[in-house]
FIKOL-499353 format. One record per residue (C-alpha): x, y, z. Coordinates in nm, 2 decimals, padded with zeros to 4 digits, m for minus. Layout:
% FIKOL-499353
R      xx      yy      zz
R       X       Y       Z
...
***
This chain:
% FIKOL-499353
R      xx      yy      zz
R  m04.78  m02.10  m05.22
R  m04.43  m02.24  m05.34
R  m04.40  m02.55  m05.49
R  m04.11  m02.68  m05.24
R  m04.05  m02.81  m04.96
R  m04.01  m02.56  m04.65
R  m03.68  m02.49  m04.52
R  m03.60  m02.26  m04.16
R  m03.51  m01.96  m04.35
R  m03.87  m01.94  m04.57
R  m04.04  m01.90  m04.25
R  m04.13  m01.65  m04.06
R  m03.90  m01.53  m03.81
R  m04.18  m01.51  m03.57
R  m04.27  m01.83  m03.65
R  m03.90  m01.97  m03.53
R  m03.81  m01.97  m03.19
R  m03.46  m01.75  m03.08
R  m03.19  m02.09  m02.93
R  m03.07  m01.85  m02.64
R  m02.94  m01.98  m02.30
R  m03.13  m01.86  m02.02
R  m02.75  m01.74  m01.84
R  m02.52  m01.39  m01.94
R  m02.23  m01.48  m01.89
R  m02.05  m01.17  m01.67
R  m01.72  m01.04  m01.71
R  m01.47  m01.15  m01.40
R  m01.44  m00.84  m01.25
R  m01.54  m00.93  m00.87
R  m01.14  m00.94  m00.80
R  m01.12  m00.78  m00.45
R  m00.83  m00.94  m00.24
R  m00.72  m00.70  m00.03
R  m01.09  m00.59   00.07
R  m01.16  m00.98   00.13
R  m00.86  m01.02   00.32
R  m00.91  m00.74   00.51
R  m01.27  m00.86   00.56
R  m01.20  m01.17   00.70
R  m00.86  m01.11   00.96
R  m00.86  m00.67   00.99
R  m01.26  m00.52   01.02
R  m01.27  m00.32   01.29
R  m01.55   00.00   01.36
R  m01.49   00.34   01.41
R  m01.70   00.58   01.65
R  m01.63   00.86   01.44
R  m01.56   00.99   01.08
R  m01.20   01.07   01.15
R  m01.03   00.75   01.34
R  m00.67   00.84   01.45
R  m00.39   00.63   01.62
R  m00.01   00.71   01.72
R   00.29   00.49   01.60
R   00.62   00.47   01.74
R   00.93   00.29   01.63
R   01.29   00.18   01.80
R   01.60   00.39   01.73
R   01.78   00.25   01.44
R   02.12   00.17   01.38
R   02.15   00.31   01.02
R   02.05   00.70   00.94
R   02.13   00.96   00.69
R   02.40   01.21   00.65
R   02.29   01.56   00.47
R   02.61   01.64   00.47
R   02.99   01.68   00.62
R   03.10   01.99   00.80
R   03.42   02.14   01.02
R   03.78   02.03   00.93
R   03.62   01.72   00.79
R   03.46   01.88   00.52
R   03.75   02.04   00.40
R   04.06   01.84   00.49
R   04.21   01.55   00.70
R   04.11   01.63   01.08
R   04.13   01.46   01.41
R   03.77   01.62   01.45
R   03.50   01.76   01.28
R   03.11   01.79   01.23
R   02.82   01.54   01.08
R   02.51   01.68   00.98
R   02.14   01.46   01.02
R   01.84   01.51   00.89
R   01.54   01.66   01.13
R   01.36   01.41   01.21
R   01.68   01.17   01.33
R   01.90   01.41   01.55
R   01.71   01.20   01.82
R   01.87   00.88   01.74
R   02.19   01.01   01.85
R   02.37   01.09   02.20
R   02.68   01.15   02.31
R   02.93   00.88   02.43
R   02.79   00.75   02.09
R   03.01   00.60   01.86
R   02.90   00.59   01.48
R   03.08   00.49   01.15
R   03.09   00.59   00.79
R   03.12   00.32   00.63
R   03.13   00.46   00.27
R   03.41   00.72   00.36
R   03.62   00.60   00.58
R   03.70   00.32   00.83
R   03.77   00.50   01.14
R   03.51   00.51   01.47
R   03.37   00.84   01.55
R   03.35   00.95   01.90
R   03.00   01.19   01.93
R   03.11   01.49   02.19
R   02.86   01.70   02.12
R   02.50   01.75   01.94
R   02.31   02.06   01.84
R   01.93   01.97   01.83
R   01.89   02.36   01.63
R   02.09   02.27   01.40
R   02.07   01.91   01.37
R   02.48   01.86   01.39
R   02.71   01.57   01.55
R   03.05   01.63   01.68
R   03.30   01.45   01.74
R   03.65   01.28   01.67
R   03.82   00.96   01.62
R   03.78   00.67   01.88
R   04.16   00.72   01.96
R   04.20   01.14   01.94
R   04.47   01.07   01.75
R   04.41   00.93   01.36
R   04.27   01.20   01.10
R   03.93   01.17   00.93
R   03.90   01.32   00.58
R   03.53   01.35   00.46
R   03.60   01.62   00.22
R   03.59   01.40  m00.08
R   03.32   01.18   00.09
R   02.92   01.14  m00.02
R   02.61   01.14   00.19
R   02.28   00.98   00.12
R   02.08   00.71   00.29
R   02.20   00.49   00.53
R   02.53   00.63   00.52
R   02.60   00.63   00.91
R   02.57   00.33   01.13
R   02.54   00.36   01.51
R   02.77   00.13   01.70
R   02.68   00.17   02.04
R   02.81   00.39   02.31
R   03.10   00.41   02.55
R   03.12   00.59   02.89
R   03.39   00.72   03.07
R   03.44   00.53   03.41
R   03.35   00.69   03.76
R   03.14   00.92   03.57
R   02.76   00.98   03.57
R   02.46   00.88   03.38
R   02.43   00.93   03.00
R   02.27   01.15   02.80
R   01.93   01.07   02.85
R   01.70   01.12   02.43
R   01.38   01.05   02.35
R   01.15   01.03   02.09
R   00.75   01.12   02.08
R   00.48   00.92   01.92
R   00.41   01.03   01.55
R   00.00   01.11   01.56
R  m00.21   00.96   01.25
R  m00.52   01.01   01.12
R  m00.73   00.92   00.82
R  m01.10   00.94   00.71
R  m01.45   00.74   00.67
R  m01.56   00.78   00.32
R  m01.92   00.75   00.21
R  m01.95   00.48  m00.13
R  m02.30   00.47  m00.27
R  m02.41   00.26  m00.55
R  m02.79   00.30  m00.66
R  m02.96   00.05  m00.86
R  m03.34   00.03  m01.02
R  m03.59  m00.07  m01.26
R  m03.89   00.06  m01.38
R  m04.23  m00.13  m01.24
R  m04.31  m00.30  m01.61
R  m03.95  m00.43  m01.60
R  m04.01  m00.64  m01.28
R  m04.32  m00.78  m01.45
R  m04.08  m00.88  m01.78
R  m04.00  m01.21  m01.85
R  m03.67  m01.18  m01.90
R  m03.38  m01.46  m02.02
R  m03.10  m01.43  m01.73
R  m03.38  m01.38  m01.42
R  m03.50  m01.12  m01.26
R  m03.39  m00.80  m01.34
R  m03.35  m00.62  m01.05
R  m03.20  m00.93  m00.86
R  m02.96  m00.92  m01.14
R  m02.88  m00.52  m01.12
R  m02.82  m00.62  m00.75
R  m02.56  m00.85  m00.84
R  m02.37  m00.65  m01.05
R  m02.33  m00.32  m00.87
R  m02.25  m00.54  m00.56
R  m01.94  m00.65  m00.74
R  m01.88  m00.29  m00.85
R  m01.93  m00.11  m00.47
R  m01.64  m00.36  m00.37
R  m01.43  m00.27  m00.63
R  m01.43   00.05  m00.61
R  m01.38   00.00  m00.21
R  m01.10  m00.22  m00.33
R  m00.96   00.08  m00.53
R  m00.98   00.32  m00.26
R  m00.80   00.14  m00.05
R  m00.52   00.14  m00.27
R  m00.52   00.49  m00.44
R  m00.76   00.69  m00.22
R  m00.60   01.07  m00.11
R  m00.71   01.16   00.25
R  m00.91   01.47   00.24
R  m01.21   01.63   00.42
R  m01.41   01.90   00.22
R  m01.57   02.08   00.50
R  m01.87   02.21   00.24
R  m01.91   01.96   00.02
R  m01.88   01.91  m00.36
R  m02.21   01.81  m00.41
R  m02.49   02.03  m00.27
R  m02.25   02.24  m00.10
R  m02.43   02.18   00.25
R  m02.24   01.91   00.42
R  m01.90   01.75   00.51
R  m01.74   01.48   00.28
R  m01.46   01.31   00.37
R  m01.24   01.09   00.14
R  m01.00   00.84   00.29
R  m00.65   00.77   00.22
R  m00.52   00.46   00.03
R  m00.17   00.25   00.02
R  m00.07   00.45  m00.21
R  m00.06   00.79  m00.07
R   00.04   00.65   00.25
R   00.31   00.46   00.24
R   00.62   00.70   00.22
R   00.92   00.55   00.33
R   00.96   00.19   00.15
R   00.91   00.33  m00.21
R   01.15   00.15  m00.49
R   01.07   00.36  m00.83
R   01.22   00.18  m01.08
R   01.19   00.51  m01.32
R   01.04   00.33  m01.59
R   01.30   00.13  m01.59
R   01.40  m00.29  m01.65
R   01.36  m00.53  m01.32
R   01.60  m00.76  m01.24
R   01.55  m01.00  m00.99
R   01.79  m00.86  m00.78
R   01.61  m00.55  m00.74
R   01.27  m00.76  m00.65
R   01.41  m00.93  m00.37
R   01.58  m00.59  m00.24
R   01.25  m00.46  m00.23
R   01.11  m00.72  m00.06
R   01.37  m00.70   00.18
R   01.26  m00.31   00.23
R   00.92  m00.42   00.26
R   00.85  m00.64   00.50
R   01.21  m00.55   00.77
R   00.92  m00.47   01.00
R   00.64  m00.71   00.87
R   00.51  m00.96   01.07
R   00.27  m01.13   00.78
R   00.35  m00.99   00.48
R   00.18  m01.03   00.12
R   00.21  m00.87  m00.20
R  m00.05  m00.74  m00.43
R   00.16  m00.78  m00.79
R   00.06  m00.59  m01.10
R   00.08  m00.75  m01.44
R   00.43  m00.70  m01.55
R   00.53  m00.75  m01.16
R   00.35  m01.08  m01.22
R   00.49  m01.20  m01.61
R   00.87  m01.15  m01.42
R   00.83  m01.47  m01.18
R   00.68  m01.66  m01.43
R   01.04  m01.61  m01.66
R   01.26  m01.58  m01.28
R   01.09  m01.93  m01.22
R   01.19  m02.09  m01.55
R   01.57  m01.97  m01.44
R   01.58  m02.04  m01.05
R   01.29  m02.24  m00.93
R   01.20  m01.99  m00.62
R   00.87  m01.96  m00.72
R   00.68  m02.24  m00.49
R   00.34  m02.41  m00.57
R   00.03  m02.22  m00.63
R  m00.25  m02.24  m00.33
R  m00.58  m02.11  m00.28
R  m00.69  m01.87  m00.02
R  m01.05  m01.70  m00.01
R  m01.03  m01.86  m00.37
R  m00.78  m01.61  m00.43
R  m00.46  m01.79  m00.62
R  m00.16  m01.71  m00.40
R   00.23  m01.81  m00.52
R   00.48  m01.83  m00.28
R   00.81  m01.67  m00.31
R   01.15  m01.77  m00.15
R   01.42  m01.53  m00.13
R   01.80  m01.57  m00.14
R   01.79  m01.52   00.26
R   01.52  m01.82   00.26
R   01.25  m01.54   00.31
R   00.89  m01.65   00.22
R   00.63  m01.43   00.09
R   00.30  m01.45  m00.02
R   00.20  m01.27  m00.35
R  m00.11  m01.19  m00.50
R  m00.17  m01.13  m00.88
R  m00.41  m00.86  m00.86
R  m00.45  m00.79  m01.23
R  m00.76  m00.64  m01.24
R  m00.66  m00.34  m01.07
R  m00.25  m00.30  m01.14
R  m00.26  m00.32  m01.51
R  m00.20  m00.09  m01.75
R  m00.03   00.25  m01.60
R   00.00   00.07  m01.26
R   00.09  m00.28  m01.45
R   00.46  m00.19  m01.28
R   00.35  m00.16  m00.95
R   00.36  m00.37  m00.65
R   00.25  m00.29  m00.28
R   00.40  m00.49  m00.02
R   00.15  m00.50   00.29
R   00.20  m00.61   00.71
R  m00.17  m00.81   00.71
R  m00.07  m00.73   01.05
R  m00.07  m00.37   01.07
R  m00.35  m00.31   00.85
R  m00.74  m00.25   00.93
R  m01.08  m00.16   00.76
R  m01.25   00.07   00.92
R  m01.64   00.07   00.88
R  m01.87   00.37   01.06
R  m02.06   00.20   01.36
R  m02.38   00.04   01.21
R  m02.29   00.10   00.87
R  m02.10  m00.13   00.70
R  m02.17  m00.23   00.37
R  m02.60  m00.26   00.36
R  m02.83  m00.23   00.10
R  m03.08   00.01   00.14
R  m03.44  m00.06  m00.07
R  m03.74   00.11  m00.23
R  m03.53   00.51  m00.20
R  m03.75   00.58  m00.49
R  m03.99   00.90  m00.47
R  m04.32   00.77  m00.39
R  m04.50   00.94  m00.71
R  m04.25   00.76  m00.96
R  m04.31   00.38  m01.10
R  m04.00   00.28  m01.02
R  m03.76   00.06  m00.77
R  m03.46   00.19  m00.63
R  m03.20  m00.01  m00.39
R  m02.86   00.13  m00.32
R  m02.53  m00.04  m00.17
R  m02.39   00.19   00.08
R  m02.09   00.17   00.24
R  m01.91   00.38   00.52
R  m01.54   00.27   00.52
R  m01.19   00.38   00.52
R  m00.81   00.25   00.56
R  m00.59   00.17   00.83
R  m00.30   00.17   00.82
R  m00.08   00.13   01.10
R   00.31   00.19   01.10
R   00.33   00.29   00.70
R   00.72   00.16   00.72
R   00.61  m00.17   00.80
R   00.46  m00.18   00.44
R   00.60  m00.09   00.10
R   00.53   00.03  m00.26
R   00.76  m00.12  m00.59
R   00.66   00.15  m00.87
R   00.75   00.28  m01.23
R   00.80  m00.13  m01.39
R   00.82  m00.09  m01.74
R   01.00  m00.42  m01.82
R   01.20  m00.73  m01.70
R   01.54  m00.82  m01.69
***
């Protein structure tokens, strides 16, 4: 026996009790905006695995020239030959009158079109003034569509039309299993119950990666499946895949403020209630943009999801979403512009998210619950939405 007084490290650990809170303390990971949005405004059920729908949209004003051809091509010319992409020789008639603006200032007359071969002819408005294209460029929205005029006493115009584009996409199976051995339930354990608390965190993972699928899933349906080889699995598509026509890649490239709001612009010209998801970088620009030109307006709360408000130099406002948990890192440059009105989650009838409990084999000690989830995107007019990609810095 020692010939002191005691002091807490001469005892015996056993003897000394372990000062532990009773809480652990999780990560924030349970960031899911666009599946709680979605959630609350866009749930809708599908009868089937494979849900489709057909989109149509107006005849626009602007297209695309491939390229120049005729006297035009070569040298001045009263008349010559335009040539269109595929899929918008059906914007065109004639009696149309179109313009050029990046190669000259003269109105074309359209006198003729070639659906084979995807080709406007025509001349100048007045027969009479020469068009020289042969130094001209094509590219997007390089030809603008006036209107039309018609010849007096004469009949009806040219009568075009355009069919609905189909669509499709998929219901994909998420599972998330869970368990604990029998003695484990019997535990004491600081932090509760363990299974309740395996429950809570695989909940928050299922909805992520729901979340992440939404944005990054590839449509796909493996008719023998990867797994046992015996059935169908189907994979949905995401935003990411989907979304074709508004894409701004910035190449790795700076962003300039300039360049945001054009892509905003591109983004919601069809949107009736847009909102941006923003990735990190995306994010760190309107912080410095809002020290230089106060655009950025006051922070609100929605879903308790932290939503800034962003004015553009047309008086534009849109919604934006940090969504930092997912666009970070090799997507911390990316930004997805999406219509909450043209956008959907689709559950299988009867099985939206449930958790399914005691799956374990009746022979084993154990107890086994699983999240399961039959859900997919949609994802209605993809050129109502739009994707900013490839942000390596800001300007």
């Amino acid at each position: 026996m020692a010939n002191e007084a005691l002091s807490p490290d001469m005892l015996s650990s056993s003897r000394v009790p372990i000062n532990m809170s009773d809480t652990i303390y999780d990560l924030n990971i349970d960031k899911t905006p666009l599946l709680k949005l979605l959630s609350m405004i866009g749930k809708e059920s599908s009868s089937n695995m494979k849900y489709e729908w057909m989109t149509e949209e107006r005849k626009l004003n602007w297209g695309t020239v491939s390229s120049f051809g005729g006297a035009w091509a070569t040298a001045a010319n009263v008349a010559g030959t335009i040539v269109v992409p595929a899929g918008e020789i059906g914007l065109y008639a004639v009696n149309d009158i179109v313009k050029l603006p990046s190669d000259t200032n003269t109105n074309i007359y359209i006198t003729a079109i070639n659906t084979s071969t995807y080709t406007l002819t025509g001349h100048s408005v007045d027969n009479t003034t020469t068009i020289d294209l042969s130094a001209g460029t094509t590219g997007t929205n390089k030809i603008f569509k006036i209107g039309n005029a018609v010849e007096l006493g004469s009949g009806r115009s040219q009568i075009t039309s355009q069919q609905p584009s189909d669509n499709y996409n998929y219901i994909q199976l998420f599972q998330t299993p869970f368990g604990v051995v029998e003695t484990t339930k019997s535990t004491k354990l600081r932090g509760g119950d363990a299974l309740s608390r395996e429950g809570n965190k695989k909940g928050i993972e299922h909805a992520f990666d729901i979340e992440q699928t939404l944005f990054f899933g590839q449509k796909h349906k493996a008719t023998t499946g990867y797994m046992n080889g015996e059935y169908e699995q189907y994979f949905t598509g995401g935003l990411y895949e989907t979304i074709a026509t508004n894409v701004q890649d910035e190449l790795s490239g700076s962003l300039t403020q300039t360049e945001f709001d054009n892509f905003i612009d591109m983004g919601i010209y069809y949107a009736d209630k847009p909102i941006i998801f923003a990735g990190t970088t995306i994010s760190k620009a309107l912080n410095v943009w809002m020290e230089g030109n106060v655009r950025v307006g006051q922070t609100e709360t929605v879903l308790g999801l932290s939503v800034n408000s962003y004015k553009t130099y047309d008086g534009k406002i849109v919604k934006i979403i940090s969504h930092k948990h997912l666009l970070k890192n090799a997507y911390s440059g990316f930004a997805f512009c999406v219509d909450l009105a043209d956008i959907k989650y689709k559950y299988l009838d009867g099985h939206d998210t449930k958790l399914y409990t005691n799956l374990q084999a009746p022979d084993v000690k154990q107890t086994i619950n699983e999240y399961r989830t039959w859900g997919g995107l949609w994802l209605g007019n993809e050129k109502r939405h739009g994707v900013l990609k490839n942000v390596a810095s800001i300007a």
